[in-house]
C-alpha positions as CSV (number, residue, x, y, z in Angstrom):
1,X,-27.1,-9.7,16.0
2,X,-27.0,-12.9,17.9
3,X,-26.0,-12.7,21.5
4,X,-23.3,-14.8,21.4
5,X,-21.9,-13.4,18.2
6,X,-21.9,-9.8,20.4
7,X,-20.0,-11.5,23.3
8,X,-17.8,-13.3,20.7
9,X,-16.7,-10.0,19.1
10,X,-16.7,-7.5,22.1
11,X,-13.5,-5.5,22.3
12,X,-12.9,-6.1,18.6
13,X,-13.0,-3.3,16.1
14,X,-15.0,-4.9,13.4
15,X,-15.2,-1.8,11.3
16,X,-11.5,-1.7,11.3
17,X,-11.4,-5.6,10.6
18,X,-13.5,-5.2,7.4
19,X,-11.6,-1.2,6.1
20,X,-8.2,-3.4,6.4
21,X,-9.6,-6.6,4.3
22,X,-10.9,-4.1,1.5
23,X,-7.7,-2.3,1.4
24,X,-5.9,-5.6,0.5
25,X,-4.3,-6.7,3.6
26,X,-3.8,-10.5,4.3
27,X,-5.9,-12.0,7.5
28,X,-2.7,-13.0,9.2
29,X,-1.6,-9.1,8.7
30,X,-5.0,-7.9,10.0
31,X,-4.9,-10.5,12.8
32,X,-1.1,-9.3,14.0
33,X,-2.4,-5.7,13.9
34,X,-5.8,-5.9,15.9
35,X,-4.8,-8.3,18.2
36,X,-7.1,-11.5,17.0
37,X,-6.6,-15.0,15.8
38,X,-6.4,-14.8,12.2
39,X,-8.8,-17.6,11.8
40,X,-11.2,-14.6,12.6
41,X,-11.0,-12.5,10.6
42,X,-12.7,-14.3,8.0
43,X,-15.8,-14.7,10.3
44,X,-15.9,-11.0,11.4
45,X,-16.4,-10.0,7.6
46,X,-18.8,-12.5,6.7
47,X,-20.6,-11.9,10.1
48,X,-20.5,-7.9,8.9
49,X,-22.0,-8.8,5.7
50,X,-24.9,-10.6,7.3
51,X,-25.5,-8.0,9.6
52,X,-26.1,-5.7,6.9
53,X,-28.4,-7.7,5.0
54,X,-30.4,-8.0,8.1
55,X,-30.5,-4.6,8.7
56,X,-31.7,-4.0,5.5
57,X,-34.6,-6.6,4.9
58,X,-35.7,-4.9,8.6
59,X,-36.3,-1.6,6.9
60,X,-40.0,-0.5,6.1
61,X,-40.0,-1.4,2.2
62,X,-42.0,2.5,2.0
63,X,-38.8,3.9,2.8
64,X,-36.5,1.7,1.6
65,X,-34.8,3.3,-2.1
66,X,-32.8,2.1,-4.7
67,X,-29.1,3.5,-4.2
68,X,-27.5,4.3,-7.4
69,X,-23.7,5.7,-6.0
70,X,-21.8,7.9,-8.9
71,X,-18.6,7.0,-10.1
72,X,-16.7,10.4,-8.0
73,X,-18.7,8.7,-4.8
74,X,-17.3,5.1,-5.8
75,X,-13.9,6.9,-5.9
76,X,-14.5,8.9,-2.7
77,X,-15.0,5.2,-1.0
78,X,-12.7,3.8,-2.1
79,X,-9.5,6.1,-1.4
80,X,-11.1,6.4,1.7
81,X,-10.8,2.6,2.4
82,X,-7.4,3.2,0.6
83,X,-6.2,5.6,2.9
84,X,-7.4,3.8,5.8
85,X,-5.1,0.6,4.5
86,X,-1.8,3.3,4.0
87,X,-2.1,5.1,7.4
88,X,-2.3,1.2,9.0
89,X,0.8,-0.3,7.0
90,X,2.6,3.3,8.0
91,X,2.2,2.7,11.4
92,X,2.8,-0.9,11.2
93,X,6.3,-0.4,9.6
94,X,6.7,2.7,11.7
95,X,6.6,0.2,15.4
96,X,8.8,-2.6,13.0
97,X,11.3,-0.2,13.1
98,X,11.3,0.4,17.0
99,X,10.8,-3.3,17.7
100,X,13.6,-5.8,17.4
101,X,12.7,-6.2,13.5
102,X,14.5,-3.1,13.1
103,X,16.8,-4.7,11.0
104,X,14.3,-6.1,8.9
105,X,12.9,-2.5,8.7
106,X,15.7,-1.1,7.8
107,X,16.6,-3.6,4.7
108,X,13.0,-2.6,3.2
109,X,14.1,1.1,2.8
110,X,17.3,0.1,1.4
111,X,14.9,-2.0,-1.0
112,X,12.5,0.9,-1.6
113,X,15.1,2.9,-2.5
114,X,17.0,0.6,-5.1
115,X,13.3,0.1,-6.5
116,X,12.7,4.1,-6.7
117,X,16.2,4.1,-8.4
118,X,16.0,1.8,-10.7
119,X,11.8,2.9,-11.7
120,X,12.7,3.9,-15.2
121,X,14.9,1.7,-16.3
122,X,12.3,-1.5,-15.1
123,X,9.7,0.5,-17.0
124,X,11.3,0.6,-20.4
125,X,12.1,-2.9,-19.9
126,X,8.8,-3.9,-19.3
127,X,7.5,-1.7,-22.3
128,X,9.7,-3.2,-24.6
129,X,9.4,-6.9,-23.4
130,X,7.0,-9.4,-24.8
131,X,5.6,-11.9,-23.1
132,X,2.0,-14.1,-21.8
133,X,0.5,-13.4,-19.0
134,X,0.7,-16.7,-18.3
135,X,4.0,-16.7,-17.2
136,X,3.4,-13.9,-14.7
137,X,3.0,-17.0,-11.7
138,X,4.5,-14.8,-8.9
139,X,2.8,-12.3,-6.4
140,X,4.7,-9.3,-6.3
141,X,4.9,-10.3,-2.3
142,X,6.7,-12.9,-3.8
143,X,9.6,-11.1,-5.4
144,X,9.2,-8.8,-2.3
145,X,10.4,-11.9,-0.3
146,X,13.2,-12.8,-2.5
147,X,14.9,-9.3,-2.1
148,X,14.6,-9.1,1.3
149,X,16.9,-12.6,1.4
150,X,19.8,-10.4,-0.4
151,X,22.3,-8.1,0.4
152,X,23.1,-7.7,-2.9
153,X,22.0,-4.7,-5.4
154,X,23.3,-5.2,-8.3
155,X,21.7,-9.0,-8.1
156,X,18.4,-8.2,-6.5
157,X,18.1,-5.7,-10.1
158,X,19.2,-8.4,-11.8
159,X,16.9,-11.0,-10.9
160,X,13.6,-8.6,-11.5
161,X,15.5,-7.5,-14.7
162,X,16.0,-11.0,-16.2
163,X,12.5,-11.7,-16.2
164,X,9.7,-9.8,-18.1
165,X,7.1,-11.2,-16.2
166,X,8.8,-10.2,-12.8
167,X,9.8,-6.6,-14.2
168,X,6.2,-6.2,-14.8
169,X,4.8,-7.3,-11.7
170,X,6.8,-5.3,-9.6
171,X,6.1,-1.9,-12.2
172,X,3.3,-1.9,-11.5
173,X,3.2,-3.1,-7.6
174,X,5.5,0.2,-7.3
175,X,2.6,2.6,-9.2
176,X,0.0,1.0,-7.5
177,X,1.4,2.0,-3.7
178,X,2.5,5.2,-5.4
179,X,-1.6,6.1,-6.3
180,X,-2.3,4.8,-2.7
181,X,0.5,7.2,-1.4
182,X,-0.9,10.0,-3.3
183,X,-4.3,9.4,-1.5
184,X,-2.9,9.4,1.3
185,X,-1.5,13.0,0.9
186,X,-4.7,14.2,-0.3
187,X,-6.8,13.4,2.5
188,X,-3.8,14.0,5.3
189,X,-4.5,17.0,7.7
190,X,-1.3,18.2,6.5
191,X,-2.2,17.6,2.7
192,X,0.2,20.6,1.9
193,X,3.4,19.0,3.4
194,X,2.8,15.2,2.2
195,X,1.5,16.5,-1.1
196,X,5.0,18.5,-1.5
197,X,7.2,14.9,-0.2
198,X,5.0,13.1,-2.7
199,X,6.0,15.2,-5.4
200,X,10.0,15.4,-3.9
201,X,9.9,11.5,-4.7
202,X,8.3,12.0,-7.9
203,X,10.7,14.5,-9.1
204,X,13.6,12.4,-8.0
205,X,13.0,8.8,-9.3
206,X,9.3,8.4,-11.1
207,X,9.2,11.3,-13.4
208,X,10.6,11.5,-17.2
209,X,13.0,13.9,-16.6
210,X,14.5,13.4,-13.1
211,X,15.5,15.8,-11.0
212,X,18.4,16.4,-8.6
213,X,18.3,17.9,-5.2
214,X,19.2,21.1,-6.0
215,X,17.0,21.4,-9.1
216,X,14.3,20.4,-6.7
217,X,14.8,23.0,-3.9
218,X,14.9,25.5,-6.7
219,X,12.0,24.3,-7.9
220,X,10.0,24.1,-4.2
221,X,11.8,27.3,-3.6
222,X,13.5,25.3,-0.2
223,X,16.8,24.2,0.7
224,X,18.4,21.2,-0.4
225,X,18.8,19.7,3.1
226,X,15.0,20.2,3.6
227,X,14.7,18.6,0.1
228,X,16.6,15.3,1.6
229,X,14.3,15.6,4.4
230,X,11.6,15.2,2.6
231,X,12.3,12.1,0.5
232,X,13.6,10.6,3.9
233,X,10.1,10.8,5.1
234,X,8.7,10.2,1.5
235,X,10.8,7.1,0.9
236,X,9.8,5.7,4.7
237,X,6.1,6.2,3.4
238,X,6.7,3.7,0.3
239,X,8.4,1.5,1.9
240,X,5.6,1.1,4.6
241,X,3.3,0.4,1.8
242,X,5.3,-1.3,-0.8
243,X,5.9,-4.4,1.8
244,X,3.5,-3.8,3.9
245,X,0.3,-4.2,2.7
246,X,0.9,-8.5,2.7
247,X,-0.5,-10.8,-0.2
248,X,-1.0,-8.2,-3.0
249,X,-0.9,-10.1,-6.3
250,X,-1.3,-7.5,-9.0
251,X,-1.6,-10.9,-11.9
């Protein structure tokens, strides 16, 4: 590494730099949250890439091997550079809500929530709707954008509703961050608690047969106030990664 390049980057966590741009965040979101210009961010990664190369054209070719990774270690990396992304857009959302863009905040729960309500009913849509993939020109951070400019349930619904393409898109934005969310639990130190909010949520908006509040705290064996707890802190979760992690197009 250059000498200049080390003075250029000291104080920067370029590890964290590169763990946030695999996970899908956008430069200007990676920029806000390690303190850096976002024009950066783009020369941290490429400057990380290089660095390994040159590391690895340095090693003795005698000991240098061909590394074949399995399919469970591909998966291992990459929750773990999932999880990495999910705890970041937690905590990001998490000092929103503290800061004076509590409002803002606030409004992407409500959102979560109609979105969690309304999961089955946008997936049989999109089941039973036809129609090209070349009409699917929006980002779901697009649509994500567009409900955060209305107060207005019934109309926010309406407008994913009235369009296949949209209903789709946001589908299967929702079950993407729900995956991520689940690898999140898994790896948390308290895997048992997040595991048991992640299947709260489930139980009350994703699965087939939906449960209420009391089915559910028979089911967990808990009380039904410990139930809403749970998908207080569950929904807070989605919400952190359903608009947090900026830029995700899922075309």
């Amino acid at each position: 590494m250059a000498k200049q390049d080390r003075e250029k980057f000291d104080g920067i966590d370029v590890g964290k730099v590169s763990s946030l741009r695999d996970a899908g965040w956008s430069d200007e979101a990676i920029a806000e949250e390690v303190g850096i210009e976002a024009g950066m961010v783009d020369e941290i990664v490429i400057h990380q890439n290089e660095k390994k190369k040159q590391e690895s054209e340095k090693m003795d070719p005698q000991q240098s091997r061909l590394v074949i990774l399995t399919d469970e270690e591909l998966k291992k990396i990459y929750e773990r550079a999932a999880v990495i992304g999910a705890q970041e857009a937690m905590k990001r959302f998490e000092q929103e809500r503290k800061s004076e863009n509590g409002k803002r905040a606030d409004r992407r729960l409500r959102n979560t929530k109609l979105l969690l309500r309304n999961y089955r009913m946008l997936k049989k849509h999109a089941e039973n709707s036809v129609f090209r993939r070349a009409q699917m020109d929006e980002s779901a951070f697009d649509i994500l954008e567009s409900m955060m400019k209305s107060r207005d349930n019934d109309v926010i619904i309406s407008s994913i509703k009235d369009s296949a393409a949209r209903t789709a898109i946001m589908v299967s934005h929702v079950e993407a961050m729900l995956g991520l969310y689940a690898a999140f639990c898994e790896k948390s130190p308290n895997k048992e608690i997040e595991c048991r909010r992640y299947d709260v949520v489930w139980d009350m908006y994703i699965a087939e047969d939906n449960l209420s509040a009391k089915e559910i705290a028979q089911k967990k064996n808990m009380s039904k106030e410990n139930v809403y707890v749970d998908l207080r802190v569950a929904v807070e979760r989605l919400a952190a990664l359903i608009f947090g992690v900026d830029g995700l197009n899922v075309q």
